[in-house]
TORBA-866423 format. One line per 3 residues: for each residue y, z, x of C-alpha. Coordinates in nm, 2 decimals. Layout:
Y,Z,X; ...
//
This chain:
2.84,2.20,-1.13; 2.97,1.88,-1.39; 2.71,1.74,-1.59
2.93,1.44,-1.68; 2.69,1.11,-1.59; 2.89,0.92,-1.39
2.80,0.53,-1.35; 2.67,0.58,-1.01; 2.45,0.89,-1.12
2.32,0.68,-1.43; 2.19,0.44,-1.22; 2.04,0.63,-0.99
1.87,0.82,-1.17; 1.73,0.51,-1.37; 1.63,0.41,-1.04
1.41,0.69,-0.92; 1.28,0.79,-1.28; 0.93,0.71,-1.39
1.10,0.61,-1.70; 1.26,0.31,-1.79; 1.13,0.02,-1.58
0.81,0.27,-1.47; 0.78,0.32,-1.82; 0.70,-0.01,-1.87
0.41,-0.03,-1.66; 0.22,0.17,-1.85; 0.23,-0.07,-2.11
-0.08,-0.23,-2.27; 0.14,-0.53,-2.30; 0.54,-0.64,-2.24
0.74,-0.92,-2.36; 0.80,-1.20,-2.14; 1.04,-1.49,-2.17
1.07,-1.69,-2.41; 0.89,-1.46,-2.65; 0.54,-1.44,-2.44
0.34,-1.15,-2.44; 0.21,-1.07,-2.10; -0.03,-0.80,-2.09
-0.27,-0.60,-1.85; -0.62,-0.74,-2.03; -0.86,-0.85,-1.79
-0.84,-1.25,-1.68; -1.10,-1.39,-1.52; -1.06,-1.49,-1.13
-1.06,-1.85,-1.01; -1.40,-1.79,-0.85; -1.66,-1.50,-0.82
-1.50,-1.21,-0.62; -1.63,-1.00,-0.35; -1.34,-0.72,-0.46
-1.29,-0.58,-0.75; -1.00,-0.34,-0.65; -0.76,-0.29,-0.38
-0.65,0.06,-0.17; -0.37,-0.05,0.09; -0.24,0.26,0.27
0.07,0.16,0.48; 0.14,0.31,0.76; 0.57,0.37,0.78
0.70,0.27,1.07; 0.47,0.03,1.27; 0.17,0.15,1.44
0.15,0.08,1.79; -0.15,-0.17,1.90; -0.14,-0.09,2.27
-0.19,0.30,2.20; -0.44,0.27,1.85; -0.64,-0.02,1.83
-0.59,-0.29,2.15; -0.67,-0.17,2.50; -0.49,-0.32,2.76
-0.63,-0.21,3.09; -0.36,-0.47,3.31; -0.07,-0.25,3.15
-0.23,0.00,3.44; -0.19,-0.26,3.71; 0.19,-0.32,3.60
0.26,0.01,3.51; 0.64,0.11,3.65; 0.73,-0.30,3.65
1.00,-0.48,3.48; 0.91,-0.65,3.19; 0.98,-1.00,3.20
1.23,-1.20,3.00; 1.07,-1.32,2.72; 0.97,-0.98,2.61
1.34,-0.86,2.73; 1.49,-1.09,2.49; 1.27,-0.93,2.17
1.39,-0.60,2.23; 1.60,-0.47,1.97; 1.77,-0.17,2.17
1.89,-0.38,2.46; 2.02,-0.05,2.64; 1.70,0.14,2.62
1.47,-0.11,2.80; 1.23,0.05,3.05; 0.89,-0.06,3.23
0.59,-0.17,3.15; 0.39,0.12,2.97; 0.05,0.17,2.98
-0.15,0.41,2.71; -0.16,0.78,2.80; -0.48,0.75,2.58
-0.81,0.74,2.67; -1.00,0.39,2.45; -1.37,0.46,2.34
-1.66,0.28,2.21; -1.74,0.28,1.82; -2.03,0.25,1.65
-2.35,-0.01,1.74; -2.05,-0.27,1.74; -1.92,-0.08,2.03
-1.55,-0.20,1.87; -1.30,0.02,2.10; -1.00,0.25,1.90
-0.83,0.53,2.08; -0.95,0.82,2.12; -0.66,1.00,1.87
-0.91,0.82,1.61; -1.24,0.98,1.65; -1.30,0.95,1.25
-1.23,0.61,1.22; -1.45,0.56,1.46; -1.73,0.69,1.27
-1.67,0.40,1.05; -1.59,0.12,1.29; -1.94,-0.07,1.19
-1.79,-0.09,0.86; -1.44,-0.23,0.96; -1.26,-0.55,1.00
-0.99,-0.50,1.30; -0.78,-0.80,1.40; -0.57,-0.79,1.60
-0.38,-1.09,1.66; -0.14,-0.98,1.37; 0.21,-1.13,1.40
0.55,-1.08,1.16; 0.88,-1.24,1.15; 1.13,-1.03,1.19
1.20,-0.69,1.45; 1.37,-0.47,1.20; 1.20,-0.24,0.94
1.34,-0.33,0.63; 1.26,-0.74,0.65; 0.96,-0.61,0.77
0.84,-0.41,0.49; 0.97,-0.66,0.26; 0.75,-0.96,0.44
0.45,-0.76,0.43; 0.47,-0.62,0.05; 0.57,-0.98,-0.09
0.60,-1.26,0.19; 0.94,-1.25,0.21; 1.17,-1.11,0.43
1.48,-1.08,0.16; 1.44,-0.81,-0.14; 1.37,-0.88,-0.48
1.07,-1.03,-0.50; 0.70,-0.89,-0.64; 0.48,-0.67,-0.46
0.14,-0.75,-0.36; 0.05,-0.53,-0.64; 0.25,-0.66,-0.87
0.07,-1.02,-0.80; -0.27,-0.90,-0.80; -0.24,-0.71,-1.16
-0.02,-1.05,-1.30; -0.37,-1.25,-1.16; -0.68,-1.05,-1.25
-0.53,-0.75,-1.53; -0.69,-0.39,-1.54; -1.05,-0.30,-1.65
-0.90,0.07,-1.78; -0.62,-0.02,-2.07; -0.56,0.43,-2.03
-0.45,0.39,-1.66; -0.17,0.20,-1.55; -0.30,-0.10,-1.33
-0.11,-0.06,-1.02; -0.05,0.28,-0.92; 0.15,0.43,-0.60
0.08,0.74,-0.39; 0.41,0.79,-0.24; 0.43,1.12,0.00
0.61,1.40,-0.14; 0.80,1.46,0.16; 0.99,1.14,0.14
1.02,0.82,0.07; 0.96,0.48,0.28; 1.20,0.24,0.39
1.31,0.05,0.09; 1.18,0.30,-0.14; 1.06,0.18,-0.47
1.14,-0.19,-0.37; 0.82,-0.15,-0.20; 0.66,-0.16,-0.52
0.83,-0.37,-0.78; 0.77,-0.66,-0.95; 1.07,-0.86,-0.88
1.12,-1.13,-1.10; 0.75,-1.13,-1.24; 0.73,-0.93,-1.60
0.79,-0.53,-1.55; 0.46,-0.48,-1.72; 0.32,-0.58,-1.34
0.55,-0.36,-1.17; 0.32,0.02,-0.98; 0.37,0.35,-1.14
0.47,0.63,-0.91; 0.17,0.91,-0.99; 0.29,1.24,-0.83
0.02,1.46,-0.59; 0.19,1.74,-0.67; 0.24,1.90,-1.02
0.22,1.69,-1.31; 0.12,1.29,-1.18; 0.34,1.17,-1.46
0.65,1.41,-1.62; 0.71,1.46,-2.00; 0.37,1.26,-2.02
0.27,1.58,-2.23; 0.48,1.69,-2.56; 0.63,2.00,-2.47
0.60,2.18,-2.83; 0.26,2.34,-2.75; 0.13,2.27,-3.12
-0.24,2.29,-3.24; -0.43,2.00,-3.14; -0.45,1.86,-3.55
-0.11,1.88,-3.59; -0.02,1.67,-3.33; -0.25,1.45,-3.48
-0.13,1.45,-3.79; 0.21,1.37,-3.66; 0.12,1.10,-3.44
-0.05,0.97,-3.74; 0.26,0.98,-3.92; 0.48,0.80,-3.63
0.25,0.53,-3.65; 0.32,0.51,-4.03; 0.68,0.49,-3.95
0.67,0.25,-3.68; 0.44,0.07,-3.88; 0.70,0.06,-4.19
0.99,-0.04,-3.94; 0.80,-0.32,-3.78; 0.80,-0.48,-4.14
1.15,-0.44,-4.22; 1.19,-0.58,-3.89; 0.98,-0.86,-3.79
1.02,-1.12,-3.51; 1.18,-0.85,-3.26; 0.83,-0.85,-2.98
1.02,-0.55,-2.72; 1.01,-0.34,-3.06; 0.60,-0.39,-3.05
0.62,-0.35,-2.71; 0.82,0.02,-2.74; 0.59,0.13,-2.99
0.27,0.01,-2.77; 0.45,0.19,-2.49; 0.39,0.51,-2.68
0.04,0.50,-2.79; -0.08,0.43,-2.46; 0.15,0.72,-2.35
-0.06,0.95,-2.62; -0.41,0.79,-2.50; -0.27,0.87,-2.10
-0.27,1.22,-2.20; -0.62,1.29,-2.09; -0.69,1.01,-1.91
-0.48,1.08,-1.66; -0.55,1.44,-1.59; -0.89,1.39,-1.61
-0.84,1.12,-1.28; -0.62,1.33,-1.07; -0.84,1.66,-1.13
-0.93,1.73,-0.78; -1.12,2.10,-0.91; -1.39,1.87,-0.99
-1.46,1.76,-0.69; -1.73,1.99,-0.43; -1.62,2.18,-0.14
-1.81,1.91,0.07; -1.57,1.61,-0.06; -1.27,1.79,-0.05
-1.33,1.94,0.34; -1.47,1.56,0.39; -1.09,1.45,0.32
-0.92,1.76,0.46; -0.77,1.97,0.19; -0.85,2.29,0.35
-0.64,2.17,0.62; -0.25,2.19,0.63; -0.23,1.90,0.86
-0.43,1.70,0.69; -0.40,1.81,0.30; -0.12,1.59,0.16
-0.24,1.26,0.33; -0.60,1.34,0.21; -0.55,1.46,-0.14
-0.35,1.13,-0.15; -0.68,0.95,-0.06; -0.89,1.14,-0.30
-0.68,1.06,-0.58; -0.70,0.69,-0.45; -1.08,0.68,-0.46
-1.08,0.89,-0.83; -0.86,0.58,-0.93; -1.06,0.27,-0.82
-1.38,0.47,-1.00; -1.20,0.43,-1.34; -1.10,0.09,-1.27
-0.76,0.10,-1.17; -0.67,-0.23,-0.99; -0.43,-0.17,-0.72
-0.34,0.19,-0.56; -0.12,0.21,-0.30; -0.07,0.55,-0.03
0.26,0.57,0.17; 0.32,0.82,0.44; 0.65,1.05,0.51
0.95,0.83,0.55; 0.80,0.62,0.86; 0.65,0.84,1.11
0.48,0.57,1.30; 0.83,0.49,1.43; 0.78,0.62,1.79
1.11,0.52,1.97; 1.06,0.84,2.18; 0.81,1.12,2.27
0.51,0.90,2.16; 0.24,1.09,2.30; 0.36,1.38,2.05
0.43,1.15,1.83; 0.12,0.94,1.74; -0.05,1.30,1.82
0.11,1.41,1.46; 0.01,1.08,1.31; -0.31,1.04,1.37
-0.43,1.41,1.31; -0.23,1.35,0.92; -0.41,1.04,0.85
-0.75,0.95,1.04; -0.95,1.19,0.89; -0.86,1.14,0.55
-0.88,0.76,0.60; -1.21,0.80,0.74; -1.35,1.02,0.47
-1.21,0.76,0.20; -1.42,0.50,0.33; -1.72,0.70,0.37
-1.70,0.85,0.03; -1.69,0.49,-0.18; -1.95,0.39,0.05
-2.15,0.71,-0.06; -2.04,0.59,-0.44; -2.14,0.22,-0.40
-1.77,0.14,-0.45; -1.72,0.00,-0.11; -1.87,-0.32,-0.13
-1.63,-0.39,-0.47; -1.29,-0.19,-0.32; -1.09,-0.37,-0.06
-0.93,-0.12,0.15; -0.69,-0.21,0.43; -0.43,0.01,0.68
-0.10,-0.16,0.83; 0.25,-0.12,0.92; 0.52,-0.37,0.91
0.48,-0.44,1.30; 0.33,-0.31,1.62; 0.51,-0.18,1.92
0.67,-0.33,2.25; 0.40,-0.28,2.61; 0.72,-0.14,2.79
0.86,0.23,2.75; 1.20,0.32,2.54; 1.45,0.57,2.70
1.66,0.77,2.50; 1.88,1.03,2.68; 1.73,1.40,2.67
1.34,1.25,2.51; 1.06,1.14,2.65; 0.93,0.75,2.69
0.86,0.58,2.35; 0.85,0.23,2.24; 1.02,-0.03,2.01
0.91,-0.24,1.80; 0.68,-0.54,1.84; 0.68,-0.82,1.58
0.49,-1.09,1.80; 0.14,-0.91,1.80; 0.01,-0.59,1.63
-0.34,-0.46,1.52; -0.44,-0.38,1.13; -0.80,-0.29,1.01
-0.99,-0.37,0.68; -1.32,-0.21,0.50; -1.54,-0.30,0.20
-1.42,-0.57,-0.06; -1.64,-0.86,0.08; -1.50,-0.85,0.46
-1.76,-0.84,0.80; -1.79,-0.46,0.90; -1.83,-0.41,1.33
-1.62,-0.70,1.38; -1.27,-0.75,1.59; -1.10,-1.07,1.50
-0.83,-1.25,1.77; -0.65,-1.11,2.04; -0.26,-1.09,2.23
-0.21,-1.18,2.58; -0.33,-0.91,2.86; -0.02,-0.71,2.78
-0.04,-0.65,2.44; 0.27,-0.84,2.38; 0.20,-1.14,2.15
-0.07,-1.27,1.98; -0.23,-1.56,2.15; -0.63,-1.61,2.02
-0.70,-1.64,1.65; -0.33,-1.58,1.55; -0.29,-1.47,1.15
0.02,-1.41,0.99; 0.13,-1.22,0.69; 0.11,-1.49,0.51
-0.30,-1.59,0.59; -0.37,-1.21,0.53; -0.20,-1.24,0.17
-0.40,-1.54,0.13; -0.75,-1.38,0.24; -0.66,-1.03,0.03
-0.65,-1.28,-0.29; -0.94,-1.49,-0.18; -1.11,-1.19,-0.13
-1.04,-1.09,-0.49; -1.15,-1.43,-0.61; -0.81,-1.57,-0.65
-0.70,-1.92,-0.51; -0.34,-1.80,-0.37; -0.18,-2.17,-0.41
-0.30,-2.14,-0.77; -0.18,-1.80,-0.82; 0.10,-1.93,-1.02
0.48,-1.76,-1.18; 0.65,-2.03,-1.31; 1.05,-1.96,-1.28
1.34,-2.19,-1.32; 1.15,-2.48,-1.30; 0.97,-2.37,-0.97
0.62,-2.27,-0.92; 0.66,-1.93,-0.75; 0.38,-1.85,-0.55
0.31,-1.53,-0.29; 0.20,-1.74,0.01; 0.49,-2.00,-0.12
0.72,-1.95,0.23; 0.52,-2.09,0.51; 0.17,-2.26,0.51
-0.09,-2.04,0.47; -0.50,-1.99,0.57; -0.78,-1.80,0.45
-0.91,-1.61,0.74; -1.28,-1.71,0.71; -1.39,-1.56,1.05
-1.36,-1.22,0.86; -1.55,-1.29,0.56; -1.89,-1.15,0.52
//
């Protein structure tokens, strides 16, 4: 096989490394325009916040409402009818359209709240007193990758910043070892968009999440390779900062060459730091059967959210958990489907809200689960599968814990079918805005300014706190 970098190779590689732009997210601080510094320090919020750090875990694909989270007892009465045209008209897969669809799964009653999830979530709803569901959820677009854009940065085009990205430009990092925002991505594979999910569009790179692995080293070459004794490395990292030292004299007024050299002292400080976070060993056999690592179907998912909750107790700001490619996509075969799904993730979601609520962290650590959309109240048919359905923009279901928000309480509602959200209706836009409130952040005064234009997250459509869900 050639070794010869091609153009296309080059770039993809730059792409997908955690060097380069990853790199730069490690930083302690990066150069901005016009010669600012931005950096990760801790700013004060606009008011006193009920969070203090955020875990989103998004669920690929679009979980469907009807099945999870939003019982619809009529979809019995009309099971094996037509849909009507309205819905007809939404349906991406024009050739596939079948009848009305009711769940082949049983709903219970959670908690003293008595808040009803499906019975493929019997972990979750050990914690429903402690969660937020709403579920008068509705997006802007049917297809995934507008989708995942709109719900990661309130747009439905690419290139802008993540939610992440936002929230570590607003409030900074308590831990100047750790990167500030910090992704989870599933070794398996990779979402839709990939790293887009994550970036920081046009804000500085410094804000941009840092891919930490779950398996093997979290960060590669973060270690020197030479093995030497532990004062010798010291001595020559002493002597590197000589150099750069002598360099940055001979060379003053260039900022990205402070920036470089900051780069690689946090690298050197990152050493331990970073091990020390990700150390699952440290953890007891309780916690770690609690989350599921002694069980294949749940182990990747759950060290995932071990990691998370190891994160958010050093003070990293923002940690983000992606599942394999997008397995909520359940076009066909959902029964099987949302079978595999919710035995990989509701334990391990469950056990990461019961173990910062065992810490104290809950109260300070927003946590919230969503997909880019819900799913259609009529079956799919694909040739040679069994019924599935497509996906539902106009109403779908997300849940919330912790961080300041009302625990045993369902917010809003979609018509008797499940179809579209009717009572209490939030976009993605007012759950942007309450995420920020909820981290004491104003979102029309979260500011970027950019070509003469105040770039703001919520900055598309109007947007609303969602007070009902405030404790």
């Amino acid at each position: 096989m050639s070794n010869e970098v091609t153009r296309r190779s080059f770039f993809h590689r730059l792409a997908n490394g955690v060097h380069g732009a990853a790199l730069l997210s490690l930083l302690p601080s990066a150069v901005g325009q016009e010669g600012k510094v931005w950096d990760l320090k801790v700013r004060q919020p606009h008011f006193a916040p009920k969070a203090n750090a955020v875990i989103h875990l998004f669920q690929n694909g679009g979980m469907s409402q009807v099945d999870l989270f939003d019982p619809k007892p009529t979809l019995k009465k009309f099971a094996g009818a037509a849909p009507s045209r309205d819905i007809v008209n939404e349906i991406e897969f024009a050739d596939q359209i079948g009848t009305m669809l009711p769940s082949p799964f049983e709903f219970k009653r959670y908690g003293k709240c008595g808040m009803e999830m499906s019975e493929l979530l019997p972990h979750l709803g050990e914690c429903a007193d402690d969660l937020t569901l709403i579920r008068s959820m509705f997006g802007e677009h049917f297809n995934h990758e507008p989708s995942l854009y709109l719900m990661h940065t309130g747009r439905t085009l690419p290139g802008r910043p993540s939610l992440g990205a936002w929230v570590t430009y607003g409030l900074g990092t308590s831990n100047q070892n750790l990167p500030a925002y910090i992704v989870l991505d599933d070794p398996k594979q990779l979402p839709v968009n990939g790293i887009q999910n994550w970036q920081s569009g046009w804000l500085p790179p410094v804000y941009q999440g840092t891919r930490f692995r779950s398996e093997g080293a979290p960060l590669l070459n973060l270690k020197p390779q030479g093995g030497l004794p532990e004062k010798l490395e010291e001595t020559q990292r002493a002597l590197l900062r000589r150099l750069d030292e002598q360099h940055k004299a001979a060379h003053p007024g260039y900022p990205d060459l402070d920036a470089r050299i900051a780069n690689y002292q946090l690298a050197a400080r990152m050493q331990m730091e970073a091990t020390d976070a990700l150390d699952l060993s440290k953890e007891s056999e309780a916690t770690k059967e609690m989350y599921g690592l002694n069980d294949e179907a749940t182990a990747s998912y759950g060290k995932r959210c071990l990691m998370a909750r190891r994160l958010v107790e050093r003070g990293v700001r923002f940690v983000e958990i992606y599942i394999e490619r997008q397995i909520w996509d359940n076009h066909s075969d959902l029964e099987p489907g949302l079978r595999y799904c919710c035995k990989k993730t509701d334990k391990p979601a469950a056990a990461l809200i019961k173990d910062l609520k065992r810490l104290g962290l809950l109260d300070k650590t927003l946590v919230f689960s969503t997909g880019e959309f819900g799913r259609m109240p009529i079956s799919q048919l694909r040739e040679g599968q069994s019924a599935g359905r497509d996906h539902g923009p106009s109403g779908f279901s997300l849940w919330m814990a912790g961080g300041g928000v009302k625990g045993g309480c369902v917010h809003g509602a979609t018509d008797e079918i499940g179809y579209k959200a009717v009572e209490n209706r939030v976009s993605v836009h007012d759950f942007h805005a309450t995420m920020l409130h909820l981290l004491g952040m104003r979102f029309w005064d979260l500011v970027y300014e950019r070509h003469g234009l105040k770039e703001r997250l919520t900055d598309q459509f109007p947007a609303q706190v969602v007070n009902g869900i405030l404790a």
